[in-house]
BALOBA-1460 file (C-alpha; in Angstrom, 3 decimals):
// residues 298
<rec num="1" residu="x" x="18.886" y="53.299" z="-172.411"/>
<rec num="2" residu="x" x="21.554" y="51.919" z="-170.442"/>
<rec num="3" residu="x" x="23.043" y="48.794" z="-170.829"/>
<rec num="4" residu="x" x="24.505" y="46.416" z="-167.994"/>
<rec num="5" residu="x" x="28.028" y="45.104" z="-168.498"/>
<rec num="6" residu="x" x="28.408" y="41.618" z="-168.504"/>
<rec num="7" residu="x" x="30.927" y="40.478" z="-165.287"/>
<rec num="8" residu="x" x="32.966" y="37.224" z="-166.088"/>
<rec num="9" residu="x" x="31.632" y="34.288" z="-163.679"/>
<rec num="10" residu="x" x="34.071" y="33.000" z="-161.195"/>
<rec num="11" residu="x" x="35.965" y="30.265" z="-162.030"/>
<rec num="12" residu="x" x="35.201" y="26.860" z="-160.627"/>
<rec num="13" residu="x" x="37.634" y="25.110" z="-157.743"/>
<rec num="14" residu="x" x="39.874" y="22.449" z="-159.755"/>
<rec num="15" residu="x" x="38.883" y="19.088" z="-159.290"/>
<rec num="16" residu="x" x="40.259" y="16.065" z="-160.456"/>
<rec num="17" residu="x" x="38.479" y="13.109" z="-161.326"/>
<rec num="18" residu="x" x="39.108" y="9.457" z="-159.754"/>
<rec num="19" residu="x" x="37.362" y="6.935" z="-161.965"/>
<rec num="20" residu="x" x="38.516" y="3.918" z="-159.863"/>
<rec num="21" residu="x" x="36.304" y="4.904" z="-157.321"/>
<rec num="22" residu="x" x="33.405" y="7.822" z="-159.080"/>
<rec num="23" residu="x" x="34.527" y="10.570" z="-156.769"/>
<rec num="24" residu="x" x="35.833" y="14.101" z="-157.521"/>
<rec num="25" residu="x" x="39.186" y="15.194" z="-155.352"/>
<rec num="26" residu="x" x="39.131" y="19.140" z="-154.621"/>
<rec num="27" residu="x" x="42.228" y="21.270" z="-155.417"/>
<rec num="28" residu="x" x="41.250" y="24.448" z="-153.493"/>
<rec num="29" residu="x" x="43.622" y="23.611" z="-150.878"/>
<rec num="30" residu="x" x="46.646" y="22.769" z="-152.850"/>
<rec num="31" residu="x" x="48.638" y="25.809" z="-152.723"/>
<rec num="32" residu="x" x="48.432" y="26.370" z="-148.178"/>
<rec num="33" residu="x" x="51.601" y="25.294" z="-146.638"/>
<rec num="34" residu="x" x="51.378" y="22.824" z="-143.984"/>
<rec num="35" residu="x" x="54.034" y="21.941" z="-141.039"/>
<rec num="36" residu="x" x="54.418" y="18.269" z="-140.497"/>
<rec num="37" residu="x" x="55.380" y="17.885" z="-137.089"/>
<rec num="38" residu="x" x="56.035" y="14.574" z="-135.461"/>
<rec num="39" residu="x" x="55.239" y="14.622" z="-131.762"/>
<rec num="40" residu="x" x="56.203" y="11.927" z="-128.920"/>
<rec num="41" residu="x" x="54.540" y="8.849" z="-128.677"/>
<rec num="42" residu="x" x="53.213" y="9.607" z="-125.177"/>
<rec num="43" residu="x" x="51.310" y="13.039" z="-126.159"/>
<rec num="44" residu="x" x="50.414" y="11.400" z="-129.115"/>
<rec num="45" residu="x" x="48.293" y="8.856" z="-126.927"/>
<rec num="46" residu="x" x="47.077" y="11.495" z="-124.610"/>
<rec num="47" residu="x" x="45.966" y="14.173" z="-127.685"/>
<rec num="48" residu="x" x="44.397" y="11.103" z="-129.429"/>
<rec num="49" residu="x" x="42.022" y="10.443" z="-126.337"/>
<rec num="50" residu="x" x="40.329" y="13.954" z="-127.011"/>
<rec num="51" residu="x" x="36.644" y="13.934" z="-127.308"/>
<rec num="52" residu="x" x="35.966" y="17.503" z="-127.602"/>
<rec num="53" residu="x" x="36.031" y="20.332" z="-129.982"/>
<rec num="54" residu="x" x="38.015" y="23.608" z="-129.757"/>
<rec num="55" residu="x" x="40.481" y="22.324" z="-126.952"/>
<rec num="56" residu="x" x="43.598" y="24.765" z="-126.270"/>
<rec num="57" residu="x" x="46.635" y="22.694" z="-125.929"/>
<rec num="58" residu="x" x="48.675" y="24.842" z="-125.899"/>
<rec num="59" residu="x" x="50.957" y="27.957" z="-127.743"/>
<rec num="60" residu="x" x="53.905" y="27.818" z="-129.650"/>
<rec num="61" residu="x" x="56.613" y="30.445" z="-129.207"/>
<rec num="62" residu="x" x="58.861" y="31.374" z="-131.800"/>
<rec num="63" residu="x" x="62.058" y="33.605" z="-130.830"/>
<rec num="64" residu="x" x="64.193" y="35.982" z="-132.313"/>
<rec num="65" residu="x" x="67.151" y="34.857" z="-131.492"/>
<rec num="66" residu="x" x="68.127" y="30.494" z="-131.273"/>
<rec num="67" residu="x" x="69.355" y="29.614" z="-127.761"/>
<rec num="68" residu="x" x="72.723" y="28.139" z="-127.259"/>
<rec num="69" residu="x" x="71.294" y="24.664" z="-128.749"/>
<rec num="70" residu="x" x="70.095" y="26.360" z="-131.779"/>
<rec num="71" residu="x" x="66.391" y="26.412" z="-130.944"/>
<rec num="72" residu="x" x="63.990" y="28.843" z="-132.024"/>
<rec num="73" residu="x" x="60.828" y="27.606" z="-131.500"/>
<rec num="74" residu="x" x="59.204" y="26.033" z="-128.248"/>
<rec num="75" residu="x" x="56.061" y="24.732" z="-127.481"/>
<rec num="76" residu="x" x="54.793" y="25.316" z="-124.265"/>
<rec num="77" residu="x" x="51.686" y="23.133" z="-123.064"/>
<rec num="78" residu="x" x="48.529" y="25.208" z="-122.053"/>
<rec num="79" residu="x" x="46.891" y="24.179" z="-117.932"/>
<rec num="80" residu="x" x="44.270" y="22.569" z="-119.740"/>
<rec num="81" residu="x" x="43.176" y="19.236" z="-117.846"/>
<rec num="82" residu="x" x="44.150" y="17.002" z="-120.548"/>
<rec num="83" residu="x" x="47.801" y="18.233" z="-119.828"/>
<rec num="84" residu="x" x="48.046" y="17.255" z="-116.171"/>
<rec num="85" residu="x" x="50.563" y="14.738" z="-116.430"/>
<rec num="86" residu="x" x="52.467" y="15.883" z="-119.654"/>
<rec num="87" residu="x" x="55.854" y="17.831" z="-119.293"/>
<rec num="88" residu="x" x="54.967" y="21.324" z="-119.916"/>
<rec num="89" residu="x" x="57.786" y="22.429" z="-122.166"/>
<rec num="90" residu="x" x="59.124" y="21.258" z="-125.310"/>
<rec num="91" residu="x" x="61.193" y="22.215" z="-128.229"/>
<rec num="92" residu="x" x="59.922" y="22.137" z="-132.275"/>
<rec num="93" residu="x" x="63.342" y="21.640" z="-134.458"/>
<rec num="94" residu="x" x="63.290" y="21.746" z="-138.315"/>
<rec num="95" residu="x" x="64.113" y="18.585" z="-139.626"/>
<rec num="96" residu="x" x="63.536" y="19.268" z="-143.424"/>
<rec num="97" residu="x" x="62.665" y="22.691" z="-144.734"/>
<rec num="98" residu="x" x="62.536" y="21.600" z="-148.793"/>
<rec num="99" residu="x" x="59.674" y="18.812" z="-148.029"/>
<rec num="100" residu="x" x="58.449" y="17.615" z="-151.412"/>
<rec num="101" residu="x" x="55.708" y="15.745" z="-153.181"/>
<rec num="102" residu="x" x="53.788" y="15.359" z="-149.553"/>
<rec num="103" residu="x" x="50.745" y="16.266" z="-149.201"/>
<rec num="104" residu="x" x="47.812" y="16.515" z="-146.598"/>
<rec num="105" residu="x" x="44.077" y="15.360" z="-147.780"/>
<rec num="106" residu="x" x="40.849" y="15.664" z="-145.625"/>
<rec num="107" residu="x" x="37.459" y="14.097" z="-145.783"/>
<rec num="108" residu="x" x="33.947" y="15.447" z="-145.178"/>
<rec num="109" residu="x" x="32.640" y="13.127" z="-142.389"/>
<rec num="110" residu="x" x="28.887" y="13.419" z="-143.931"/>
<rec num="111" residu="x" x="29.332" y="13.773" z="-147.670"/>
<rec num="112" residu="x" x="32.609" y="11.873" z="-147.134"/>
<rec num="113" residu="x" x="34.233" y="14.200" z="-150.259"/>
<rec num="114" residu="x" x="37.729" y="13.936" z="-150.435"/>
<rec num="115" residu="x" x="39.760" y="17.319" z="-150.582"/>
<rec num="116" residu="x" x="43.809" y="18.017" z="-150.365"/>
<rec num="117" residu="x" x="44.034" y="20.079" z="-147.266"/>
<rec num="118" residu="x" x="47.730" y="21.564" z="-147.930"/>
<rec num="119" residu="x" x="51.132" y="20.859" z="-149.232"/>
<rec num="120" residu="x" x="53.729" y="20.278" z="-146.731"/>
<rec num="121" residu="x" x="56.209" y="22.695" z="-146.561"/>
<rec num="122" residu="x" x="58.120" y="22.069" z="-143.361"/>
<rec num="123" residu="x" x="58.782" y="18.547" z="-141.172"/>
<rec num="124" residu="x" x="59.649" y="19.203" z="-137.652"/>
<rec num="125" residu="x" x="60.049" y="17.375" z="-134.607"/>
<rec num="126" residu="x" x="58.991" y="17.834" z="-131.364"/>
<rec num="127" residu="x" x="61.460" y="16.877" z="-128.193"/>
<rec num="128" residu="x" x="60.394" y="17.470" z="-124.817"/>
<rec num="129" residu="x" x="62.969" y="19.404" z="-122.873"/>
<rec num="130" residu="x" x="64.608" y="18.491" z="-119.705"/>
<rec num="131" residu="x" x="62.926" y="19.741" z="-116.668"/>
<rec num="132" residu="x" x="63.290" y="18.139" z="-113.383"/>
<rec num="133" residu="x" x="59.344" y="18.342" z="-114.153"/>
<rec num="134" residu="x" x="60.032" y="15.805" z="-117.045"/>
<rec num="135" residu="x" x="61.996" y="13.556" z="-115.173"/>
<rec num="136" residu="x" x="59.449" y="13.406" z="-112.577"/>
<rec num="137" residu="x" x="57.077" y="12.244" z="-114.934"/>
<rec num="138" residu="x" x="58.996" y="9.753" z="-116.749"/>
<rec num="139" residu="x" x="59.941" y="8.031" z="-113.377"/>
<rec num="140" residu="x" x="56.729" y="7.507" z="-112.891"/>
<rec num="141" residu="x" x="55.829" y="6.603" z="-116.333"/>
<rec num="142" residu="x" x="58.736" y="4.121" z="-116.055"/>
<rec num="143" residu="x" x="57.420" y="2.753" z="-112.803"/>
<rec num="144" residu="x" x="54.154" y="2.136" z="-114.016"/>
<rec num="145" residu="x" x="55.558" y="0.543" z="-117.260"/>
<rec num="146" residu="x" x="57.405" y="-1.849" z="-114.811"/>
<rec num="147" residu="x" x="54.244" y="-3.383" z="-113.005"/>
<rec num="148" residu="x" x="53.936" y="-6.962" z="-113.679"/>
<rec num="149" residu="x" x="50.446" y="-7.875" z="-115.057"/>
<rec num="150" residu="x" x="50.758" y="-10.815" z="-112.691"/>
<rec num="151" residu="x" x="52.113" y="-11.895" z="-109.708"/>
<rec num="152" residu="x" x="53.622" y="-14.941" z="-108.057"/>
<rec num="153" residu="x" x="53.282" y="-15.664" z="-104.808"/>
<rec num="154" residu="x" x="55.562" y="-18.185" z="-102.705"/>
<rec num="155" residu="x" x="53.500" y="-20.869" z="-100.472"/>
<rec num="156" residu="x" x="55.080" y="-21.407" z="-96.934"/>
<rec num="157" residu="x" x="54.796" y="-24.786" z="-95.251"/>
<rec num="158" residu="x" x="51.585" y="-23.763" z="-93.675"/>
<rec num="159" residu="x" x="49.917" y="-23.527" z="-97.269"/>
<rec num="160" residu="x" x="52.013" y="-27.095" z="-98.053"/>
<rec num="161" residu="x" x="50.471" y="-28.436" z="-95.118"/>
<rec num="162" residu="x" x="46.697" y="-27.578" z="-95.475"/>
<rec num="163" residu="x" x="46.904" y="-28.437" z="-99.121"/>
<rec num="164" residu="x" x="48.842" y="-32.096" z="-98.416"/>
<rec num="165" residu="x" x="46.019" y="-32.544" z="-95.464"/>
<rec num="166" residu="x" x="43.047" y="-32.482" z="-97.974"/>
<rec num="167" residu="x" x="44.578" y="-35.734" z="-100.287"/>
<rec num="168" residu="x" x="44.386" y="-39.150" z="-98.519"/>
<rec num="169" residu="x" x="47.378" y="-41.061" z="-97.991"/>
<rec num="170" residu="x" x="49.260" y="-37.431" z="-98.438"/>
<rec num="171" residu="x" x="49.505" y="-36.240" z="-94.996"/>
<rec num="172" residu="x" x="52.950" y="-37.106" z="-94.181"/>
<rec num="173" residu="x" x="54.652" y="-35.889" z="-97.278"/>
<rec num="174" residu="x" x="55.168" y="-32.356" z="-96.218"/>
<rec num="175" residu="x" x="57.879" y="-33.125" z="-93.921"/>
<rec num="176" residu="x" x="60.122" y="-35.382" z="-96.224"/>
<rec num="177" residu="x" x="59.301" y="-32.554" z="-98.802"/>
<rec num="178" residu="x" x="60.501" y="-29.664" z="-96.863"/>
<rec num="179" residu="x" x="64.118" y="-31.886" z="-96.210"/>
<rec num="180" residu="x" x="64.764" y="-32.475" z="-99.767"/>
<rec num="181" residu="x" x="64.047" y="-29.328" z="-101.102"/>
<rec num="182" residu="x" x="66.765" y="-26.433" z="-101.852"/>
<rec num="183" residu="x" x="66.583" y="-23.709" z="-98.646"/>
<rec num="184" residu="x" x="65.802" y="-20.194" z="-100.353"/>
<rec num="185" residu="x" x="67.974" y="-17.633" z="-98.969"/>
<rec num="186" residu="x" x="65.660" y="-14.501" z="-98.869"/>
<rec num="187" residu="x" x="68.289" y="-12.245" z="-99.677"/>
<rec num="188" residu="x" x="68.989" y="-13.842" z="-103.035"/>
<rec num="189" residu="x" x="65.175" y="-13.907" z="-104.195"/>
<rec num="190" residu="x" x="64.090" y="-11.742" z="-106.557"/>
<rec num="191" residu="x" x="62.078" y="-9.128" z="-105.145"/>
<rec num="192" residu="x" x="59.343" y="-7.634" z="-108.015"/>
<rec num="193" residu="x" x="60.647" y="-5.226" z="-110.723"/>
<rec num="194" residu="x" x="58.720" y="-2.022" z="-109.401"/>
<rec num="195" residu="x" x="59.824" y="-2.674" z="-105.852"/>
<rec num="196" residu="x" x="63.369" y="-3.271" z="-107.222"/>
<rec num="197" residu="x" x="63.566" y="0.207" z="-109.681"/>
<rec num="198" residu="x" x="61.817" y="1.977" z="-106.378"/>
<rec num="199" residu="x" x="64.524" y="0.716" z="-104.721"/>
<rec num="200" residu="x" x="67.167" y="2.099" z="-106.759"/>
<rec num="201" residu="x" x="65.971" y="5.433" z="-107.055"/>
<rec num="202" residu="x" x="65.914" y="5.786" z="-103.376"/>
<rec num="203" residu="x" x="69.865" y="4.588" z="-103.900"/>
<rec num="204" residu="x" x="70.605" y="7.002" z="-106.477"/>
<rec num="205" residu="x" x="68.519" y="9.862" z="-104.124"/>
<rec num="206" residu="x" x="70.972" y="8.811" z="-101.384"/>
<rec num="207" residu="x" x="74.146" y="9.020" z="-103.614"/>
<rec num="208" residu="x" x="74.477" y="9.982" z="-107.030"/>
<rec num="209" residu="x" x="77.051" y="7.734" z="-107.901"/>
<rec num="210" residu="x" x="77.309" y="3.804" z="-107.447"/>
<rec num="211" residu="x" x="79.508" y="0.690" z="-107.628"/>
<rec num="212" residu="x" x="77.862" y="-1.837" z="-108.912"/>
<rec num="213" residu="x" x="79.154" y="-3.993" z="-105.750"/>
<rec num="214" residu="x" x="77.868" y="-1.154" z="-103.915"/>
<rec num="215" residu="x" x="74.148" y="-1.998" z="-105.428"/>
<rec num="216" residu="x" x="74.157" y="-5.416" z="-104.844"/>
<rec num="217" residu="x" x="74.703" y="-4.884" z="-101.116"/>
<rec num="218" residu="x" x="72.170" y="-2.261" z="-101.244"/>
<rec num="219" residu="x" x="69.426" y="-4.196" z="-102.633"/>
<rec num="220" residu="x" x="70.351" y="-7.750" z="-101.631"/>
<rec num="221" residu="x" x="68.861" y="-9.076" z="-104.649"/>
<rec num="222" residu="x" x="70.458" y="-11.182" z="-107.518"/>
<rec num="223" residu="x" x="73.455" y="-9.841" z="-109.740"/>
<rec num="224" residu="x" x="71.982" y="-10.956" z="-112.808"/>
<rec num="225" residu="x" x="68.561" y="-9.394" z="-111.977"/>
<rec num="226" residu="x" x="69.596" y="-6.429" z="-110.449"/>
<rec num="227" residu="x" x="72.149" y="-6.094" z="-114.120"/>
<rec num="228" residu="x" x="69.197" y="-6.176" z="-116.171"/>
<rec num="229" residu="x" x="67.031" y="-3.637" z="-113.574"/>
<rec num="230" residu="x" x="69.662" y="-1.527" z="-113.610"/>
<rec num="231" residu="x" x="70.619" y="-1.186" z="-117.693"/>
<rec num="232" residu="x" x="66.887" y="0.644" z="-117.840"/>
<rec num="233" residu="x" x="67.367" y="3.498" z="-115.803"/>
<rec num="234" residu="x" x="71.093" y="4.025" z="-114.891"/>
<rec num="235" residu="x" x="74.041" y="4.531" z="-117.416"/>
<rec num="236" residu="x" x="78.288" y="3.715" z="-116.219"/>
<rec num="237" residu="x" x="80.456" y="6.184" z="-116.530"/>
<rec num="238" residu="x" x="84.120" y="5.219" z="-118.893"/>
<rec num="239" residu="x" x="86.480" y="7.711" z="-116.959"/>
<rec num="240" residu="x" x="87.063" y="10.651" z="-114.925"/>
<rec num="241" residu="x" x="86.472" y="10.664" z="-111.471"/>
<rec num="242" residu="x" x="83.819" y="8.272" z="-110.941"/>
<rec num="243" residu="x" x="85.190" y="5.507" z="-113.267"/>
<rec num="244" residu="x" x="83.065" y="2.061" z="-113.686"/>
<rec num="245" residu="x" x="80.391" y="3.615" z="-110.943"/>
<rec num="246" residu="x" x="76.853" y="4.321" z="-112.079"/>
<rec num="247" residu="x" x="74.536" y="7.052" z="-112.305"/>
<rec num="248" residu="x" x="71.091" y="7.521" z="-113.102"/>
<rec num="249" residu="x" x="69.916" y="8.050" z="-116.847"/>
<rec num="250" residu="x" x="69.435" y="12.514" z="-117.153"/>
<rec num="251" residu="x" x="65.431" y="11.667" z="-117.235"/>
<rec num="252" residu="x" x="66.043" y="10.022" z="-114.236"/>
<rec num="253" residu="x" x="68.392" y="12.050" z="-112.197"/>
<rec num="254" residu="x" x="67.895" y="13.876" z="-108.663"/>
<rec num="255" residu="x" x="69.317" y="17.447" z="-107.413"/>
<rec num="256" residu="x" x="71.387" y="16.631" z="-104.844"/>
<rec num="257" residu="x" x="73.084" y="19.092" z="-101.991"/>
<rec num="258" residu="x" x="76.824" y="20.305" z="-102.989"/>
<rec num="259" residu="x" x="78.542" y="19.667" z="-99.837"/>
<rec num="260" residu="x" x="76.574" y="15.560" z="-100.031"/>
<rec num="261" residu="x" x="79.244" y="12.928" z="-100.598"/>
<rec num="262" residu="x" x="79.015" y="12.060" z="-104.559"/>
<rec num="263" residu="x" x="80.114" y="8.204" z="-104.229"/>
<rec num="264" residu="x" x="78.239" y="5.858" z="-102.219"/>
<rec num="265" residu="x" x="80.481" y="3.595" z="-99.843"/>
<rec num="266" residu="x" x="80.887" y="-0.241" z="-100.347"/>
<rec num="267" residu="x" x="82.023" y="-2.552" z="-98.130"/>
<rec num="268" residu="x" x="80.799" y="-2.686" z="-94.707"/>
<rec num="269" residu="x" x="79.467" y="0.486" z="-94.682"/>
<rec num="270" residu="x" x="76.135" y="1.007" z="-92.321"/>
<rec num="271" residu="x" x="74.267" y="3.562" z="-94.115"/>
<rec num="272" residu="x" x="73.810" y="1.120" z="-97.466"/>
<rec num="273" residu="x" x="71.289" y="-0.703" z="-95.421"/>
<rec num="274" residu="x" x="72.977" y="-4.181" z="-96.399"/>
<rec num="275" residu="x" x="73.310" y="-7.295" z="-94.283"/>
<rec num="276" residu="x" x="77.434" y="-8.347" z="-94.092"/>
<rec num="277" residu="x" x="76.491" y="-10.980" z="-95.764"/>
<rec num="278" residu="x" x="75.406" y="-8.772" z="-98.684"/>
<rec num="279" residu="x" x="78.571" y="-8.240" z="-100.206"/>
<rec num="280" residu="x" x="78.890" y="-11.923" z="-100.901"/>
<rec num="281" residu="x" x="75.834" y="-11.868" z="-103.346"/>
<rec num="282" residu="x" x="78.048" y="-9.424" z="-104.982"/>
<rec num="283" residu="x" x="81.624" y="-9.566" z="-104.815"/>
<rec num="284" residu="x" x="84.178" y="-8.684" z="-107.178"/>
<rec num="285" residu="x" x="82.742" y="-11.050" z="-109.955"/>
<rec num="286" residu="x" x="79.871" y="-9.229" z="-110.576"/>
<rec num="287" residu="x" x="81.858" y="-6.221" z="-110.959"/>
<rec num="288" residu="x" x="83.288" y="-8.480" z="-113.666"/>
<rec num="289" residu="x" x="80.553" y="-9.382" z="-115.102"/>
<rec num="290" residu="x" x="79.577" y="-6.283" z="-115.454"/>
<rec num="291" residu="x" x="80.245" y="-5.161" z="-119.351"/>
<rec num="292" residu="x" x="80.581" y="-1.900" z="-119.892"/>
<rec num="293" residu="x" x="78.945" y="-2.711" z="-123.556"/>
<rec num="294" residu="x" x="75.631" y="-3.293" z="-121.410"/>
<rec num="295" residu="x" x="75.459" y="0.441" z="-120.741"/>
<rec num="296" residu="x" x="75.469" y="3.890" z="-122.651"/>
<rec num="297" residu="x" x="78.517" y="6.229" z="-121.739"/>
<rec num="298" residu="x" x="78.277" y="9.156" z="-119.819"/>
């Protein structure tokens, strides 16, 4: 007779017991290595709005060698429709390679049992890089940002009129009305903020570099407005050639032809598209006004 050999029994997944709450949290997991990676805030939203199951987003690429930056690994979004209006390319750095006491847990959506997923290992950060493909997009982005939820709309005297006509006693008050209040100049209203940042690229795709004087005759629009416009998508440059003149932000910047004047020209120049009275919307005290603490140095 032969006997059979009696083979040990497999050992049980750890588990640890939470009383608070009568569940059981599984250990399995503990010992795989997870990358925390912290991604922008903008493919954050767009990943997030994924219904589906199984979606490629894309491939990450990890090099032999670092690049002049230091960068070894890139991430390089896939054609998938969900990517349409993401920038493409972007690099992973290593933030923190000795990550401890994090961990990642997971629950089952039907049994709803918790389990620890992993134990991070690495925390990275993702950066997009900067492709005239990125800066396309985040003009955009910013110009859509920019849209006023509402809008105001100025009444001429033909709207003062009809509405004065329908009150009794009321009819004649549109006249005296007209006399005692302040005359608008056009060229000193504030035109809306999209219209006024569309405006400015088309400045900065004219001429890379700007006085602010320049601007002001260039948009016709208030120093004070135009200031705060400005400090969101254009930075002044401290020294070298082009010394207190403005360019755009690198996100926002245009290729423009090498033989192209740099510096746009100020005073009564015809191709700025300003009135002659522009300049005096302007003038040298907004220059002053101006401080170069309101903007980031090139």
């Amino acid at each position: 007779m032969s006997s059979k050999s009696k083979q040990p029994s497999k050992p049980a997944p750890p588990t640890v017991s939470m009383d608070d709450d009568g569940e059981d949290l599984r250990l399995d997991d503990i010992n795989t290595k997870v990358w925390l990676v912290k991604i922008p805030k903008f493919l954050a939203e767009k990943w997030g709005d994924i219904d589906e199951e199984n979606v490629d987003l894309g491939k990450v690429r990890i090099y032999d060698r670092p690049d002049a930056q230091g960068n070894s690994i890139s991430i390089l979004l896939s054609d998938a429709p969900i990517n349409d209006d993401l920038p493409r390319e972007y690099t992973l750095k290593l933030v923190n390679n000795q990550v401890k006491n994090m961990y990642v847990f997971s629950e089952d959506a039907q049994t709803h049992q918790t389990a620890m997923a992993g134990t991070v290992h690495h925390e990275c950060a993702v950066t997009p890089v900067y492709t005239e493909e990125y800066r396309r997009i985040m003009r955009t982005r910013n110009l859509e940002a920019g849209k006023p939820s509402r809008t105001v709309k100025v009444l001429g005297d033909g709207y003062k009129k009809a509405l004065l006509s329908t009150t009794p006693g009321m009819r004649d008050v549109a006249a005296p009305y007209r006399k005692k209040g302040a005359h608008l100049d056009a060229k000193t209203t504030r035109m809306p903020k999209q219209e006024l940042m569309n405006l400015l690229f088309q400045a900065f795709e004219k001429y890379p570099y700007w006085s602010f004087k320049g601007l002001v005759e260039f948009t016709q629009q208030p120093a004070a407005f135009l200031k705060e416009t400005l400090y969101e998508v254009a930075v002044l440059n401290k020294k070298g050639q082009f010394n207190a003149m403005y360019q755009l932000k690198p996100e926002f910047s245009f290729k423009h032809d090498d033989g192209a004047d740099p510096a746009a020209p100020t005073e009564g120049a015809d191709d700025t598209g300003a009135a002659g009275d522009g300049a005096e919307a302007g003038g040298d005290d907004d220059d002053k006004d101006m401080s170069e603490d309101d903007f980031e140095e090139v």
